[in-house]
Backbone as CSV, one residue per row, in Angstrom:
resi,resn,N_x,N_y,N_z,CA_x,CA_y,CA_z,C_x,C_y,C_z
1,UNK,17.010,-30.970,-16.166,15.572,-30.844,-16.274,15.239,-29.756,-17.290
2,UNK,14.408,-30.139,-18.113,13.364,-29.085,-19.058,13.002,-27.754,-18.778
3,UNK,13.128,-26.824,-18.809,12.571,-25.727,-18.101,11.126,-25.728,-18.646
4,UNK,11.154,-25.218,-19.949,10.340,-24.982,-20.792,8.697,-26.280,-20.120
5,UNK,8.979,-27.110,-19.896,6.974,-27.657,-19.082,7.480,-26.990,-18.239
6,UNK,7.884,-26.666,-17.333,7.933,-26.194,-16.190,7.417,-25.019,-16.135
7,UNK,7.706,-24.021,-16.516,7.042,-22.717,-17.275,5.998,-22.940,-17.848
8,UNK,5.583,-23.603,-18.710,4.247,-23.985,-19.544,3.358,-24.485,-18.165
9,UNK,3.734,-25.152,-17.213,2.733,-25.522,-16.079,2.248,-23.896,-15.066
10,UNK,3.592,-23.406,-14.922,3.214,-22.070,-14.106,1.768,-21.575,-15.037
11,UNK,2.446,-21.447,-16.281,1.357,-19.958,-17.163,0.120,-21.095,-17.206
12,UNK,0.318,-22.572,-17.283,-1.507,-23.204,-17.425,-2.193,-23.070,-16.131
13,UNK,-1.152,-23.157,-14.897,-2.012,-22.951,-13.277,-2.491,-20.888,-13.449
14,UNK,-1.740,-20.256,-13.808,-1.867,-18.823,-14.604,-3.613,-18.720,-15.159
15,UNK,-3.337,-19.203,-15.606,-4.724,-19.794,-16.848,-5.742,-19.954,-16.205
16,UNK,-5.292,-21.562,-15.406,-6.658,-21.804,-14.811,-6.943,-20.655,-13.542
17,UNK,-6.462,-19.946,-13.051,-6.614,-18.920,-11.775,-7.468,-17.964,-12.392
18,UNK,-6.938,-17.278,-13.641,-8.056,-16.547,-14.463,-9.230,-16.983,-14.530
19,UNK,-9.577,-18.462,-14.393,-10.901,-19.179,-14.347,-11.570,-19.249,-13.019
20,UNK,-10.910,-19.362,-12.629,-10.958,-19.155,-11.006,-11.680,-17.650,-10.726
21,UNK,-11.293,-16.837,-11.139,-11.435,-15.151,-10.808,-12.656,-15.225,-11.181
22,UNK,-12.959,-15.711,-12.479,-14.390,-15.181,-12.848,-15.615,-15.950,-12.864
23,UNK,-15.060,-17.610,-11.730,-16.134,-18.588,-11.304,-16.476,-16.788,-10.279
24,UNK,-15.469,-17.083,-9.105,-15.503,-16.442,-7.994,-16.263,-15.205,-8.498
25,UNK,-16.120,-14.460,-9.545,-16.630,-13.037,-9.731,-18.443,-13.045,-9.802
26,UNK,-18.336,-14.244,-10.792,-19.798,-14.679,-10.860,-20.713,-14.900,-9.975
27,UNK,-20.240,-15.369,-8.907,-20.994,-15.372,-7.536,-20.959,-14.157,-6.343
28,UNK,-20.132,-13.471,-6.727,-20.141,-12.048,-5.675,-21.035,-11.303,-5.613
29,UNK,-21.732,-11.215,-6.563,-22.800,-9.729,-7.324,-23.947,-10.082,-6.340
30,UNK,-25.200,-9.804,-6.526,-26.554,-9.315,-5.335,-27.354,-10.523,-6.507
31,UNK,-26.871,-11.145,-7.710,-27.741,-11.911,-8.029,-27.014,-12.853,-7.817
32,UNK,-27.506,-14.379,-7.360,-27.053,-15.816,-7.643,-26.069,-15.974,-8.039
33,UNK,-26.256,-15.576,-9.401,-24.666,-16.488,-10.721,-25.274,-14.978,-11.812
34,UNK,-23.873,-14.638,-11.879,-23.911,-13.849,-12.923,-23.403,-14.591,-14.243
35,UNK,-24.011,-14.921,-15.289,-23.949,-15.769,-16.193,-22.751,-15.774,-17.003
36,UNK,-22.505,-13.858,-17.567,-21.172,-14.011,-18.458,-20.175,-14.344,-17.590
37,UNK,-19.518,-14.063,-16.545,-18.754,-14.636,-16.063,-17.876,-16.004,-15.522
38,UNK,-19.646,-16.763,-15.778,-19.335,-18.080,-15.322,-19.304,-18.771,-16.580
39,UNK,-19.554,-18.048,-17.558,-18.960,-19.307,-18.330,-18.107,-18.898,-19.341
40,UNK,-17.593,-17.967,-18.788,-15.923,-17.091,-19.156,-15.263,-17.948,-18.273
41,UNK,-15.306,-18.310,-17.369,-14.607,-19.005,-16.502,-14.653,-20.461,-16.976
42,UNK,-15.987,-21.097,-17.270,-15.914,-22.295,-17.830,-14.716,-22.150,-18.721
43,UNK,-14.890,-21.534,-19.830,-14.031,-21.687,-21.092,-12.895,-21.181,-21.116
44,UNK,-12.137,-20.747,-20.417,-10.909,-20.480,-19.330,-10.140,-21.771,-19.151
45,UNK,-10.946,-22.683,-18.104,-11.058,-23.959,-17.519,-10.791,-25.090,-18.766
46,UNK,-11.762,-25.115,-19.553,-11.742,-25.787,-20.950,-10.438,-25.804,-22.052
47,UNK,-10.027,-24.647,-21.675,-8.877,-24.469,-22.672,-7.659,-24.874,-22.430
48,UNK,-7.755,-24.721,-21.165,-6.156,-25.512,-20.386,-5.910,-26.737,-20.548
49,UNK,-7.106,-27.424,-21.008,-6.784,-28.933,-20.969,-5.871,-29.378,-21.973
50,UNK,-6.017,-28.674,-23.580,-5.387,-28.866,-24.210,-3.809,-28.717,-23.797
51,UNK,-3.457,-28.054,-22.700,-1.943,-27.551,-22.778,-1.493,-28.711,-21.721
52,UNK,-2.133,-29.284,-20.625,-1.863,-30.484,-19.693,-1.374,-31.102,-20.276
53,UNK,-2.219,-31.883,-21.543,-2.167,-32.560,-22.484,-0.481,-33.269,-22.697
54,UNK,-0.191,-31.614,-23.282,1.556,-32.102,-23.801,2.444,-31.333,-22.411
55,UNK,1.894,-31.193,-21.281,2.791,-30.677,-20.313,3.074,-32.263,-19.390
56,UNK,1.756,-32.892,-19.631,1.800,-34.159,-18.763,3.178,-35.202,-19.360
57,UNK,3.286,-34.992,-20.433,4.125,-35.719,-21.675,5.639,-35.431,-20.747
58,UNK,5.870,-34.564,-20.091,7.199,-33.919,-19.599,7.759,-33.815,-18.398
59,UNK,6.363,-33.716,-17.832,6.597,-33.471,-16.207,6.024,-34.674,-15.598
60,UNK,6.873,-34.871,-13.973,6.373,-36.431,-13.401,5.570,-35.944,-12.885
61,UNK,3.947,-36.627,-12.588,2.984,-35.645,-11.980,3.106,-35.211,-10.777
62,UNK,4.324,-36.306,-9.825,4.283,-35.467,-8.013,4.790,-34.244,-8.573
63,UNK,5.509,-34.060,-9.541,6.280,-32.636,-9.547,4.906,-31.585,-9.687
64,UNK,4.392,-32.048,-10.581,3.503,-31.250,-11.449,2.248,-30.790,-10.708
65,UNK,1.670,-31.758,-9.588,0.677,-31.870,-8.751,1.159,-30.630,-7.732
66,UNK,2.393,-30.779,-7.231,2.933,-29.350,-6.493,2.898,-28.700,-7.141
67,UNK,4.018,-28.069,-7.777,4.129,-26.832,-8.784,2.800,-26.289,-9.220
68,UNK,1.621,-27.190,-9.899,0.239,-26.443,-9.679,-0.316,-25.870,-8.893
69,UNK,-0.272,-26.850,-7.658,-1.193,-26.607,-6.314,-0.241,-24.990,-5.588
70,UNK,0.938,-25.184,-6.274,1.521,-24.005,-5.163,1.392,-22.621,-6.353
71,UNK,1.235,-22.644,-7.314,1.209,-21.595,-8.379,-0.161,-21.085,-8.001
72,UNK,-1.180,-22.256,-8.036,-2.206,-21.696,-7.834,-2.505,-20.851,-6.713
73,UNK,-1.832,-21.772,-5.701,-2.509,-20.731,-4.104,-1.796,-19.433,-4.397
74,UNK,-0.319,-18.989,-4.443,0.052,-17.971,-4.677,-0.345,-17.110,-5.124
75,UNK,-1.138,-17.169,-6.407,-1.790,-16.463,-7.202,-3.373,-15.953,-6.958
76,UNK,-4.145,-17.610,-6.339,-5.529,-16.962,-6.115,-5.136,-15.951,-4.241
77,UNK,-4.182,-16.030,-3.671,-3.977,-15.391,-2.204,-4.079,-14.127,-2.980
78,UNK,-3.005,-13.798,-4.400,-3.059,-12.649,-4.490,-3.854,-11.995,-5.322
79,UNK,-4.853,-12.776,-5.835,-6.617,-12.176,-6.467,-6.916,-11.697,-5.159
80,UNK,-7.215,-12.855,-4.631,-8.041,-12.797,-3.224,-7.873,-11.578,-2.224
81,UNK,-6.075,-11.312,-2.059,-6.200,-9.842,-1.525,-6.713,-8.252,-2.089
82,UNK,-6.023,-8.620,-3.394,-6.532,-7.613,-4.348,-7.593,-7.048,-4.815
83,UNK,-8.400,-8.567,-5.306,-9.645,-7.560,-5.816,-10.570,-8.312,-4.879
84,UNK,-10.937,-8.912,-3.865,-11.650,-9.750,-3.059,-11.536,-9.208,-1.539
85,UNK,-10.559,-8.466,-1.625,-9.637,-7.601,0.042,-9.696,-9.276,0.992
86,UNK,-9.536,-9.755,0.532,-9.298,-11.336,1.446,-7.845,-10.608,2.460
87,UNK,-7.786,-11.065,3.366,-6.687,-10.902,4.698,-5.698,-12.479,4.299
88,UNK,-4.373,-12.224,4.827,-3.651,-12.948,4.827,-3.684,-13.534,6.292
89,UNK,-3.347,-14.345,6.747,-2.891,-15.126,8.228,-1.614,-15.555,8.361
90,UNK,-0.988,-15.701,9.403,-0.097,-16.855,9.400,0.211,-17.788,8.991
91,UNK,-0.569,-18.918,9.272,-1.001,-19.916,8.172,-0.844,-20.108,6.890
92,UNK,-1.379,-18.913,6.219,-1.645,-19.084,5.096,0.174,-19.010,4.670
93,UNK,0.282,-17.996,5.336,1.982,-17.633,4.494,3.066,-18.632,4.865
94,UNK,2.957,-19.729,6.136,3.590,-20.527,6.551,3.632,-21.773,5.503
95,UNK,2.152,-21.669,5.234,1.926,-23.032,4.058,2.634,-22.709,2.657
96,UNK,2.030,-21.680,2.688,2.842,-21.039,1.120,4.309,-21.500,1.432
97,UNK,4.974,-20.852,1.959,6.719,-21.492,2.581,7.156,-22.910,2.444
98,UNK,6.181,-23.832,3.323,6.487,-24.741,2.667,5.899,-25.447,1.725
99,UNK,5.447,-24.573,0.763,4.849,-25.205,-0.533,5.823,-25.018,-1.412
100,UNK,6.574,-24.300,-1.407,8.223,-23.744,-1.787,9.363,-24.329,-1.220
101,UNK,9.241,-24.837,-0.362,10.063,-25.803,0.147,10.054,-27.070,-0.105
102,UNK,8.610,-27.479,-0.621,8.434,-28.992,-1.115,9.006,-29.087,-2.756
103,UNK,8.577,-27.539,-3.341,8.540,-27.490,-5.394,10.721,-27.935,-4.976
104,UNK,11.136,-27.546,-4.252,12.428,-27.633,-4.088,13.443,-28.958,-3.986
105,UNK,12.389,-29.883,-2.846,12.739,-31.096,-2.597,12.425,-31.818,-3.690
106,UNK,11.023,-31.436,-4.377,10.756,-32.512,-5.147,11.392,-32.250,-7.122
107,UNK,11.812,-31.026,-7.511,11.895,-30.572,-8.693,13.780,-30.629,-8.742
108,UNK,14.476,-30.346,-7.596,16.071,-30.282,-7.634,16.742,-31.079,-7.031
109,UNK,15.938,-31.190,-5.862,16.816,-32.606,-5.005,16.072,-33.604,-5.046
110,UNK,15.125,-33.918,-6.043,14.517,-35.264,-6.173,15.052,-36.250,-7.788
């Protein structure tokens, strides 16, 4: 297997989480929608598409559909604790586990 999409998918789920931060930032403040933020975040969002593009070219999407979905949670859990003070659960870290247990079944033993 390729490493190289594989890596290029981490840093585009990377990418889009940065978009993520500053939908989420945009709505925290005492007004509605704070404007620069949200569409720092749009164009965040916008830019990744180009990189799907030639990542889709490489990767089978069940792989790719995990490996996103689990890059992402990892990453927004750890916005979310950081600058959001979000709490962790059980749950949450159980799922994470086997969201790492699935990138495994489906990327080495699939």
């Amino acid at each position: 297997m390729n490493i190289i999409p594989i890596i290029a998918t981490v840093v585009l789920a990377g990418v889009g989480v940065l978009g993520d931060y500053f939908i989420k930032l945009s709505g925290s403040g005492s007004k509605y929608i704070a404007y620069l933020p949200f569409f720092t975040g749009m164009i965040v969002y916008a830019l990744t598409a180009v990189g799907w593009f030639f990542v889709m070219k490489h990767v089978k999407l069940g792989l790719l559909g995990v490996l996103y979905s689990l890059t992402t949670i990892i990453l927004l859990t750890i916005i979310g604790a950081i600058f959001f003070k979000e709490q962790l659960n059980i749950y949450d870290i159980v799922g994470i586990v086997l969201g790492i247990i699935s990138i495994i079944i489906l990327g080495w033993l699939g």
